[in-house]
N, CA, C and O atoms as a Maestro MAE file, in Angstrom:
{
 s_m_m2io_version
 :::
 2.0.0
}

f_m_ct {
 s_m_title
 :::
 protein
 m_atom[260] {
  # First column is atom index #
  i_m_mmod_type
  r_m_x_coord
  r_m_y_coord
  r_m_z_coord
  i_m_residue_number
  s_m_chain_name
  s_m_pdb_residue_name
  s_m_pdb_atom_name
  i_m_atomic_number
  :::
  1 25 6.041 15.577 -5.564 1 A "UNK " " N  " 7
  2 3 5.094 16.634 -5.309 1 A "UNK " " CA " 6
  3 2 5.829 17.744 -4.559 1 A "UNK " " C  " 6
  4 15 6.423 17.366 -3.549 1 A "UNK " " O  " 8
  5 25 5.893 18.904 -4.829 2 A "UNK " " N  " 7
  6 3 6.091 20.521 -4.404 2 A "UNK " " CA " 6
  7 2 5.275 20.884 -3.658 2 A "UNK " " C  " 6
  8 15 4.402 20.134 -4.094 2 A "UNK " " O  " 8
  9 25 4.855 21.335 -2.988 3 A "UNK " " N  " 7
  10 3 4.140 22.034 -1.302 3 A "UNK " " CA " 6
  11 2 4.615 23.582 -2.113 3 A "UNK " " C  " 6
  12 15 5.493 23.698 -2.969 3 A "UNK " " O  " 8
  13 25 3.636 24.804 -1.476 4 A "UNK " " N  " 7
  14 3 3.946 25.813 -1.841 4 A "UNK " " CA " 6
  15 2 4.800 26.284 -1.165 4 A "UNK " " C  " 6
  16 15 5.223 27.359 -1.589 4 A "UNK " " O  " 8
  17 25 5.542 25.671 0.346 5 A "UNK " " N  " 7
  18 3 5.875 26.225 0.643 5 A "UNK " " CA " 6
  19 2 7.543 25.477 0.505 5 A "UNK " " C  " 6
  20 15 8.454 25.581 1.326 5 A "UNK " " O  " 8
  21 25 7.552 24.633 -0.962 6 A "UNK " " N  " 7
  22 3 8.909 24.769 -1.746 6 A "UNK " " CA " 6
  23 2 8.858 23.239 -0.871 6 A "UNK " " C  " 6
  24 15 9.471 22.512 -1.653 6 A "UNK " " O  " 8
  25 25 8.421 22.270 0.445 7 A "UNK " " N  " 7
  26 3 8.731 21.449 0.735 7 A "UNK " " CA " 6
  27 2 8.958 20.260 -0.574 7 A "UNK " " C  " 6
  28 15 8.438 20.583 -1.642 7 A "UNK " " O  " 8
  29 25 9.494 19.293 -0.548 8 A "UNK " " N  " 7
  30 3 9.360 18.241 -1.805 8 A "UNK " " CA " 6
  31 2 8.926 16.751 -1.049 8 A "UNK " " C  " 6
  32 15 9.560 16.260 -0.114 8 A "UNK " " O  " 8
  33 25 7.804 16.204 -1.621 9 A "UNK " " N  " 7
  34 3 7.454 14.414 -1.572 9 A "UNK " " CA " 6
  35 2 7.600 13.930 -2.443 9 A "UNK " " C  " 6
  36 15 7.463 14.283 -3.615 9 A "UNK " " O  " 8
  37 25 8.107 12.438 -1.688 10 A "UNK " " N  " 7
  38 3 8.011 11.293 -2.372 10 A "UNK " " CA " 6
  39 2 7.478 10.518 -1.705 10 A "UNK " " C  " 6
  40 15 7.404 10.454 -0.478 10 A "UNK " " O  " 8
  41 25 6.791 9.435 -3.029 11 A "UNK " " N  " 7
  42 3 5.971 8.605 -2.369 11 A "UNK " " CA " 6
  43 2 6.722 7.066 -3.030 11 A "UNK " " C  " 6
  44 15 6.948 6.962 -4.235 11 A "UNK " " O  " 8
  45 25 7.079 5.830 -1.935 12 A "UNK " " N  " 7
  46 3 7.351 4.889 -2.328 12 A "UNK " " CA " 6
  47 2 6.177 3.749 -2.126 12 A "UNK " " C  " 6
  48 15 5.632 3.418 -1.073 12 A "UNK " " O  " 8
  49 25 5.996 3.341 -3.218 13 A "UNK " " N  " 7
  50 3 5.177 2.014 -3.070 13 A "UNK " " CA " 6
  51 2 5.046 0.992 -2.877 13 A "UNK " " C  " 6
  52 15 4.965 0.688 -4.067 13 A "UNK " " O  " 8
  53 25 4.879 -0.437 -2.108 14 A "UNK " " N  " 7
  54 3 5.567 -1.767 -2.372 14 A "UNK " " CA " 6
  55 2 4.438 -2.246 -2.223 14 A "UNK " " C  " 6
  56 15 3.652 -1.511 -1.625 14 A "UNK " " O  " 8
  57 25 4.071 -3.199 -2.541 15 A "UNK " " N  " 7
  58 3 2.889 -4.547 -2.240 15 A "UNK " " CA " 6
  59 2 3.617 -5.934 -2.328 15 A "UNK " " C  " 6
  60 15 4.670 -6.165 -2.923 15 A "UNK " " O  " 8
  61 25 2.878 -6.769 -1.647 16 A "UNK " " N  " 7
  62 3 3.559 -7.979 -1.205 16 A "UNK " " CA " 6
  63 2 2.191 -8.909 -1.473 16 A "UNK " " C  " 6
  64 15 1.047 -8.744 -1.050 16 A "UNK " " O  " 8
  65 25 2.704 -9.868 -2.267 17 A "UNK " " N  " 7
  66 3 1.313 -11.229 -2.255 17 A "UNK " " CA " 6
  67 2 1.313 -11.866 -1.137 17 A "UNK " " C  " 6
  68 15 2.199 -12.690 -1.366 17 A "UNK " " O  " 8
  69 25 0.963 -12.070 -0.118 18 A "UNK " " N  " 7
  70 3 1.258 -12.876 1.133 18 A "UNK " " CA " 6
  71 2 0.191 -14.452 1.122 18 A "UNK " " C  " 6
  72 15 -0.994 -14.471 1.455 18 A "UNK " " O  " 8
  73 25 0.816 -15.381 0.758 19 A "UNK " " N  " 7
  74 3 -0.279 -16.532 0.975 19 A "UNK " " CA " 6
  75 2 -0.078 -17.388 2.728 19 A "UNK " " C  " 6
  76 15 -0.919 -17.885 3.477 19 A "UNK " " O  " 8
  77 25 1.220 -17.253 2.830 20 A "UNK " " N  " 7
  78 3 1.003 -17.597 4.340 20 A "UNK " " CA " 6
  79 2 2.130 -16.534 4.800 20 A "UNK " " C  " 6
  80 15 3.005 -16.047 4.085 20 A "UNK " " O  " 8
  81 25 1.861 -16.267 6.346 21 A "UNK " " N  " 7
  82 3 3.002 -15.492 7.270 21 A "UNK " " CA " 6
  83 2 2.823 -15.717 8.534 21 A "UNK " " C  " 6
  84 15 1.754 -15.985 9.083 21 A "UNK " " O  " 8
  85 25 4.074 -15.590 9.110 22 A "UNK " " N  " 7
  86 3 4.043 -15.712 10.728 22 A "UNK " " CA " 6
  87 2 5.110 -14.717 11.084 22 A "UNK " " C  " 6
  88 15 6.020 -14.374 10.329 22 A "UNK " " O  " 8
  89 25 4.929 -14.331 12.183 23 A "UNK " " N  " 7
  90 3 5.387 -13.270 12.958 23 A "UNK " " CA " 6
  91 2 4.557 -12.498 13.389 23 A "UNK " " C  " 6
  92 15 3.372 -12.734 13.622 23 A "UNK " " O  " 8
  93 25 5.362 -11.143 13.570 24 A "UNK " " N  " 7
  94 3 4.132 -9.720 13.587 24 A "UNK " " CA " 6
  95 2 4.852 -9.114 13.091 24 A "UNK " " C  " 6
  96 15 6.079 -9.197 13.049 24 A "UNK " " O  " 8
  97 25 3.971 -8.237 12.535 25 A "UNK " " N  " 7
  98 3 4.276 -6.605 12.072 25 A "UNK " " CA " 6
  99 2 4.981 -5.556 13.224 25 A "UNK " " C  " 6
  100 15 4.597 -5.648 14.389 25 A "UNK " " O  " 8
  101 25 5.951 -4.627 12.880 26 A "UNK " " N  " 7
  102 3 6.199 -4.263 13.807 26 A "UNK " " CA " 6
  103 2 6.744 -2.994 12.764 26 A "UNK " " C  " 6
  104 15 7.459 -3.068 11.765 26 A "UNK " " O  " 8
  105 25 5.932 -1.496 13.595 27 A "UNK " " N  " 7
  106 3 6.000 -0.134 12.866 27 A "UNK " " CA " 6
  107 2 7.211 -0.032 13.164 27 A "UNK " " C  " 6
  108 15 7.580 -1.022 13.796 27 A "UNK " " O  " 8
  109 25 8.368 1.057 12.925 28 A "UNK " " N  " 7
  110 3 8.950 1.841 13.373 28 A "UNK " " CA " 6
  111 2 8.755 3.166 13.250 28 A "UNK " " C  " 6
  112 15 7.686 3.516 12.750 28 A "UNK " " O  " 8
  113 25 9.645 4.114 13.636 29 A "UNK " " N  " 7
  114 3 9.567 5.584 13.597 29 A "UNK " " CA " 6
  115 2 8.718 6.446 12.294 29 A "UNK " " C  " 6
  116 15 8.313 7.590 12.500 29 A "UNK " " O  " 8
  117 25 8.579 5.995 11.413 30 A "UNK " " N  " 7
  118 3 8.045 6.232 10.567 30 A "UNK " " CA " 6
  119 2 6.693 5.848 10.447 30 A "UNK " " C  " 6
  120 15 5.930 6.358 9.627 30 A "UNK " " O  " 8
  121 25 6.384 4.979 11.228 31 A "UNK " " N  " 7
  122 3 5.006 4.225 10.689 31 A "UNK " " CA " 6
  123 2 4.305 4.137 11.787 31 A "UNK " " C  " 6
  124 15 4.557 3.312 12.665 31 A "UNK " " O  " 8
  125 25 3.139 5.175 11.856 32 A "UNK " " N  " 7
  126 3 2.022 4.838 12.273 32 A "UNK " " CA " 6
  127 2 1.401 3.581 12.914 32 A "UNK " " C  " 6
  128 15 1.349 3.407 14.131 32 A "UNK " " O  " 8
  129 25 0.915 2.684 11.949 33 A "UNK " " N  " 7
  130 3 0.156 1.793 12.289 33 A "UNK " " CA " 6
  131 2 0.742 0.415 11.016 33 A "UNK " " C  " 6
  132 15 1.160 0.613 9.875 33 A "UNK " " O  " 8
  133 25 0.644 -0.343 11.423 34 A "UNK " " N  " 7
  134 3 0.614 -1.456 10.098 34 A "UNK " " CA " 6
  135 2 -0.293 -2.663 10.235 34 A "UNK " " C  " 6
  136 15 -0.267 -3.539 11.100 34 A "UNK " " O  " 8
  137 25 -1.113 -2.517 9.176 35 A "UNK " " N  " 7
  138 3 -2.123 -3.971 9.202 35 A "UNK " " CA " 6
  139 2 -1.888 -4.610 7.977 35 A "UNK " " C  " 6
  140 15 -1.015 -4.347 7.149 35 A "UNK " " O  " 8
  141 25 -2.910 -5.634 7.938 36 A "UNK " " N  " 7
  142 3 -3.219 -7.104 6.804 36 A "UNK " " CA " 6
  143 2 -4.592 -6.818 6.791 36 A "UNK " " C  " 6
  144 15 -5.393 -6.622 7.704 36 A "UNK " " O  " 8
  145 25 -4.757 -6.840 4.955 37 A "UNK " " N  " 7
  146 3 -6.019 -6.766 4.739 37 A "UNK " " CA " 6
  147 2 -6.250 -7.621 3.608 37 A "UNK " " C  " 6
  148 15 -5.279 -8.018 2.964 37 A "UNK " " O  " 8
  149 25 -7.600 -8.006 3.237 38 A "UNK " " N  " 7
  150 3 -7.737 -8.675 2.370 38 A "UNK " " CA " 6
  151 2 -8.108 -8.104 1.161 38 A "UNK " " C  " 6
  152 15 -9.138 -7.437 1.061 38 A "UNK " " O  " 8
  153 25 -7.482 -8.276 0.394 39 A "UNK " " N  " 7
  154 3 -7.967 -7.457 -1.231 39 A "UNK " " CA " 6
  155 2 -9.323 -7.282 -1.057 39 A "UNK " " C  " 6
  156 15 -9.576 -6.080 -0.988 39 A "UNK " " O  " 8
  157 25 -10.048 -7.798 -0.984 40 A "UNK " " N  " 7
  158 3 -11.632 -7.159 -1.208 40 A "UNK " " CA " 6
  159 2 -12.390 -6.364 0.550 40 A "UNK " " C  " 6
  160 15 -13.566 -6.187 0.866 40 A "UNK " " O  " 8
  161 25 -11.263 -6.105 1.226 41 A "UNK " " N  " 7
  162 3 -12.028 -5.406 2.211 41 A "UNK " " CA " 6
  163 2 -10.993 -4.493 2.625 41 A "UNK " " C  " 6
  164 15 -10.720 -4.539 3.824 41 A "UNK " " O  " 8
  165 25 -10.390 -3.720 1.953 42 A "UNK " " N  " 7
  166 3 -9.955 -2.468 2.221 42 A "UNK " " CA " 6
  167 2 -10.284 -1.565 2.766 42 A "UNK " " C  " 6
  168 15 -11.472 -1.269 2.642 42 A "UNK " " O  " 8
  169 25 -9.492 -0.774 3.544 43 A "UNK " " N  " 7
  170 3 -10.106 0.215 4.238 43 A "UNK " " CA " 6
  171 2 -10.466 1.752 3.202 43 A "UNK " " C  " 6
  172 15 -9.835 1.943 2.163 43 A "UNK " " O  " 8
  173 25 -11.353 2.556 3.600 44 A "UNK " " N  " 7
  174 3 -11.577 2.870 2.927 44 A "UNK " " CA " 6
  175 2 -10.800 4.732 2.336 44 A "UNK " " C  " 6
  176 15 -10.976 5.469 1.366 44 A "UNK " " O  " 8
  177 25 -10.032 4.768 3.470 45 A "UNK " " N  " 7
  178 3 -9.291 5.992 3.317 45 A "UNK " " CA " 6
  179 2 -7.948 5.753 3.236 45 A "UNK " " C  " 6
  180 15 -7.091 6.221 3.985 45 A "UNK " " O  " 8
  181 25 -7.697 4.638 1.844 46 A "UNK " " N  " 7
  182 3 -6.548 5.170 0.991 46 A "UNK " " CA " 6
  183 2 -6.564 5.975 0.147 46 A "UNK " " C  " 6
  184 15 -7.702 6.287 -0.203 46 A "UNK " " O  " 8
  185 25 -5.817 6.434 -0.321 47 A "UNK " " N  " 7
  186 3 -5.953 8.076 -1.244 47 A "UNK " " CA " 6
  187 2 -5.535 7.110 -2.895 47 A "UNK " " C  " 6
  188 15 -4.857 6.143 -3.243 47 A "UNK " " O  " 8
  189 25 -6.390 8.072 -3.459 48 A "UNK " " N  " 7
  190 3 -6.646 7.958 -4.622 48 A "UNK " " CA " 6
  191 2 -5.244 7.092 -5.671 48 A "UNK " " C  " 6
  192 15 -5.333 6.169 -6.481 48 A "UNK " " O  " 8
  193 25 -4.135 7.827 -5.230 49 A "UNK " " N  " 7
  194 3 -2.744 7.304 -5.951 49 A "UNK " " CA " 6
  195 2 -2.523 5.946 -5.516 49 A "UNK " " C  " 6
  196 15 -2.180 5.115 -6.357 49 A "UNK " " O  " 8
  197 25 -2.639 5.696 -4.600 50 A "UNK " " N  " 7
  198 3 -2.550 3.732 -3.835 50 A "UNK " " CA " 6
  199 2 -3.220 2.925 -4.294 50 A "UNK " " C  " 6
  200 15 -2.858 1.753 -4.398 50 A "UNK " " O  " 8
  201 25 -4.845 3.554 -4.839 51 A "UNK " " N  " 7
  202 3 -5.737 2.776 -5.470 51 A "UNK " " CA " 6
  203 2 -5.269 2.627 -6.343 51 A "UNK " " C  " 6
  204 15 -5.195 1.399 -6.385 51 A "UNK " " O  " 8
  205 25 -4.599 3.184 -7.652 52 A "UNK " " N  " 7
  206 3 -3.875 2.800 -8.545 52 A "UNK " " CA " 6
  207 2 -2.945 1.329 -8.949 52 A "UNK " " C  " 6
  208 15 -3.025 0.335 -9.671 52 A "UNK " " O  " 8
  209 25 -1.953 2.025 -7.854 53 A "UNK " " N  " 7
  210 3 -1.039 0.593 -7.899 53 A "UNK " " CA " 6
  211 2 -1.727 -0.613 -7.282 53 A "UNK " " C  " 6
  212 15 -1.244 -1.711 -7.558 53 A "UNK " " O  " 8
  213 25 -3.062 -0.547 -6.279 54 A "UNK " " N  " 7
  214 3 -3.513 -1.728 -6.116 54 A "UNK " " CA " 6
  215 2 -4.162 -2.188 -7.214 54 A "UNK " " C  " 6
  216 15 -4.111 -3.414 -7.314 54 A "UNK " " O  " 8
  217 25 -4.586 -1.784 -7.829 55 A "UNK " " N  " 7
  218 3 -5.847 -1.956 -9.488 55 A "UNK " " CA " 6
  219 2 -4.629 -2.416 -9.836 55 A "UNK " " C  " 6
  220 15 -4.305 -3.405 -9.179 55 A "UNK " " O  " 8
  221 25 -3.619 -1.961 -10.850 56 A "UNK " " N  " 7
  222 3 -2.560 -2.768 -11.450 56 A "UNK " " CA " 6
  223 2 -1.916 -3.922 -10.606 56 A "UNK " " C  " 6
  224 15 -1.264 -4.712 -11.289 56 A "UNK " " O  " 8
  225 25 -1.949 -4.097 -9.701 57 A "UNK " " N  " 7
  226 3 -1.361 -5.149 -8.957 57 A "UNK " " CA " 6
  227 2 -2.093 -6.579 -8.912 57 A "UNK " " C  " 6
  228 15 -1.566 -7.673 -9.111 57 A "UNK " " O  " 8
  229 25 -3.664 -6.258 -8.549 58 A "UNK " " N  " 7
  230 3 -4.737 -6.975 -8.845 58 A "UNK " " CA " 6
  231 2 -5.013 -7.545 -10.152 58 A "UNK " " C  " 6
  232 15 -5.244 -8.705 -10.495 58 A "UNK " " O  " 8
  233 25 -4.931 -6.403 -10.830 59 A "UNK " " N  " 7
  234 3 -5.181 -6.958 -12.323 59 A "UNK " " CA " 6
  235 2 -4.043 -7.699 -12.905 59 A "UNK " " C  " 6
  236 15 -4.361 -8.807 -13.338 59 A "UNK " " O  " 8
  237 25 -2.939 -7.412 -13.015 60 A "UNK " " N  " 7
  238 3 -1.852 -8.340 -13.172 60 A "UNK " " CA " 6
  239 2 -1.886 -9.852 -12.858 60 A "UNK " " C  " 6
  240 15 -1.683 -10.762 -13.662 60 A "UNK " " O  " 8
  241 25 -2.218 -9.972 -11.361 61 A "UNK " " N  " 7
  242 3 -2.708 -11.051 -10.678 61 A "UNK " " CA " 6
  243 2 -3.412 -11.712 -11.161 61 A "UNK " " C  " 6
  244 15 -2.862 -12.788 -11.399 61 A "UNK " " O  " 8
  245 25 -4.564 -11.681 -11.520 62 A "UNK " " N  " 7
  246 3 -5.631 -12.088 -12.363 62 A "UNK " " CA " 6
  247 2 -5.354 -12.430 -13.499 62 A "UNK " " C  " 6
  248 15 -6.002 -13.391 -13.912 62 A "UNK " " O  " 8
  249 25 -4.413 -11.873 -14.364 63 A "UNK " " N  " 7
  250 3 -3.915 -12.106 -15.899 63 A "UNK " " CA " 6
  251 2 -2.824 -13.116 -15.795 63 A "UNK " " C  " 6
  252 15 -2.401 -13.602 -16.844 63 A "UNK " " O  " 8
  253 25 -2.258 -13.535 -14.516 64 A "UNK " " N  " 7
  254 3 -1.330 -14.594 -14.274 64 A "UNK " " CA " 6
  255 2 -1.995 -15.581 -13.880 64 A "UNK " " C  " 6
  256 15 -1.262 -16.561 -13.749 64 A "UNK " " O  " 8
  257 25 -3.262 -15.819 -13.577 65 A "UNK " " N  " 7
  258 3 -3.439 -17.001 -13.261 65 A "UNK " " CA " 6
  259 2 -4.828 -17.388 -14.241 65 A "UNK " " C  " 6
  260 15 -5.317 -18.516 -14.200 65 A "UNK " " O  " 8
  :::
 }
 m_bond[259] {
  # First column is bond index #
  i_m_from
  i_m_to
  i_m_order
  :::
  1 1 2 1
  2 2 3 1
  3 3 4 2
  4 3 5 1
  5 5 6 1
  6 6 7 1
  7 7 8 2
  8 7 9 1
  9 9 10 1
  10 10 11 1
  11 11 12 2
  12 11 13 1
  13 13 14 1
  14 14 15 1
  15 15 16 2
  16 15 17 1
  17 17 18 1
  18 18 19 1
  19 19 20 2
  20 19 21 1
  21 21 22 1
  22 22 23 1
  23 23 24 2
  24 23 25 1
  25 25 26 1
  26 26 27 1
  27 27 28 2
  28 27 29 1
  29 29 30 1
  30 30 31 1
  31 31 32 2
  32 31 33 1
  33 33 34 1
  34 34 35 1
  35 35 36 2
  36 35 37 1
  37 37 38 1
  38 38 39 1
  39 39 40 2
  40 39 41 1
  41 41 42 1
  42 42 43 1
  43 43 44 2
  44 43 45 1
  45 45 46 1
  46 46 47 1
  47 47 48 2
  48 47 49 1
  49 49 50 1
  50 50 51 1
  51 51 52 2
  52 51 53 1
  53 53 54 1
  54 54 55 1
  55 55 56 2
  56 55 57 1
  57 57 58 1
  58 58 59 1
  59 59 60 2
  60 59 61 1
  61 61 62 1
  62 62 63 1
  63 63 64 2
  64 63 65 1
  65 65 66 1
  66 66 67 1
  67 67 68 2
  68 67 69 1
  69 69 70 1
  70 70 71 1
  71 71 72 2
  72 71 73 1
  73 73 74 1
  74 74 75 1
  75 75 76 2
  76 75 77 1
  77 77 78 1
  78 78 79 1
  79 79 80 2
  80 79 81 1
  81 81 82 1
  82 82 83 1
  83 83 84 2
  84 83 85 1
  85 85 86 1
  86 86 87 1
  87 87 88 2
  88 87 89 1
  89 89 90 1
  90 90 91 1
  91 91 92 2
  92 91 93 1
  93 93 94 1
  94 94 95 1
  95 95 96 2
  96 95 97 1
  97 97 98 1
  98 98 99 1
  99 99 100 2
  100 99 101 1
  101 101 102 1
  102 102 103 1
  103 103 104 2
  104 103 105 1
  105 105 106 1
  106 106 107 1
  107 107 108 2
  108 107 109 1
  109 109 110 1
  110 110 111 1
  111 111 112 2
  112 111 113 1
  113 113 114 1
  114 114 115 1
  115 115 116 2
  116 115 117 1
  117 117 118 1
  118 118 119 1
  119 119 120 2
  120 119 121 1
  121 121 122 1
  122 122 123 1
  123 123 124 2
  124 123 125 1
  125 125 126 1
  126 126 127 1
  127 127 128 2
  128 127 129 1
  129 129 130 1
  130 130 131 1
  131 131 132 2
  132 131 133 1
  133 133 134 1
  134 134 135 1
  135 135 136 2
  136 135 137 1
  137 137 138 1
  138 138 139 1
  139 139 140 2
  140 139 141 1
  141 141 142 1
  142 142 143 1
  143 143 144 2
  144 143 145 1
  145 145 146 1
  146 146 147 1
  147 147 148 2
  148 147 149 1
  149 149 150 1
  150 150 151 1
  151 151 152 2
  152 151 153 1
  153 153 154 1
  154 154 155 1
  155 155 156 2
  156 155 157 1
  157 157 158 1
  158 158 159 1
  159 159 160 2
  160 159 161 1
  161 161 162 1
  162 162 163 1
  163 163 164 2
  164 163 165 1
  165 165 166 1
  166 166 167 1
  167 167 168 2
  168 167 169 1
  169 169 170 1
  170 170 171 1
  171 171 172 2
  172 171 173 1
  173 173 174 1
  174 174 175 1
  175 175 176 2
  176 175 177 1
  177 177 178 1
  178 178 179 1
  179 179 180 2
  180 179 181 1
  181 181 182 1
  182 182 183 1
  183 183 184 2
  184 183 185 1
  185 185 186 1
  186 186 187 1
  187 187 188 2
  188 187 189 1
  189 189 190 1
  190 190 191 1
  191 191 192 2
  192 191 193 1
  193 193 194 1
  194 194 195 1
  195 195 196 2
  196 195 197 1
  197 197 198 1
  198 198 199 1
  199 199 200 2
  200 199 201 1
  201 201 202 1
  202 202 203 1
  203 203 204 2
  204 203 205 1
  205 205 206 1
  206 206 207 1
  207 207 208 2
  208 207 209 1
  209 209 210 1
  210 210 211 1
  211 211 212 2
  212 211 213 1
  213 213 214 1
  214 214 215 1
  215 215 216 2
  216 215 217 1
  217 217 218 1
  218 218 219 1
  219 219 220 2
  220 219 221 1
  221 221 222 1
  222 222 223 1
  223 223 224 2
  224 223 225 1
  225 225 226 1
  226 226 227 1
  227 227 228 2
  228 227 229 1
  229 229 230 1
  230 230 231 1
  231 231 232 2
  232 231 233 1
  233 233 234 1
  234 234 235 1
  235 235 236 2
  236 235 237 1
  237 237 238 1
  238 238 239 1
  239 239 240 2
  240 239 241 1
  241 241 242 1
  242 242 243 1
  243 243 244 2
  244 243 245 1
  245 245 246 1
  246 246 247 1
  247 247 248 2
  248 247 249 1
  249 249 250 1
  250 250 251 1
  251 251 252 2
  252 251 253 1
  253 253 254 1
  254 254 255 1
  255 255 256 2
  256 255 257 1
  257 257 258 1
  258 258 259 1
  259 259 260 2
  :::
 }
}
């Protein structure tokens, strides 16, 4: 994505199946905040492009098992 004012984004994506974990999460400089959520209780101000790759991620999921 181009900004008018010529800036350039990128956006990287990753998702992770997590069935068990231990530790903690821990942000760095870049990151805000980091949580664990459960597929069906998402928060609700992810932006439209994230919903994407979660729908394909989900659905994939589902077609594998």
């Amino acid at each position: 994505m181009v900004y008018p004012n010529k800036d350039e984004v990128y956006y990287t994506s990753v998702i992770f199946e997590v069935n068990e974990y231990s530790g903690e999460l821990k942000a760095d400089e870049e990151s805000l905040e980091l949580r664990w959520f459960q597929i069906n209780a998402l928060p609700d101000n992810i932006s439209p492009f994230q919903i994407g790759y979660i729908e394909k991620f989900v659905n994939a999921l589902k077609n594998n098992n």
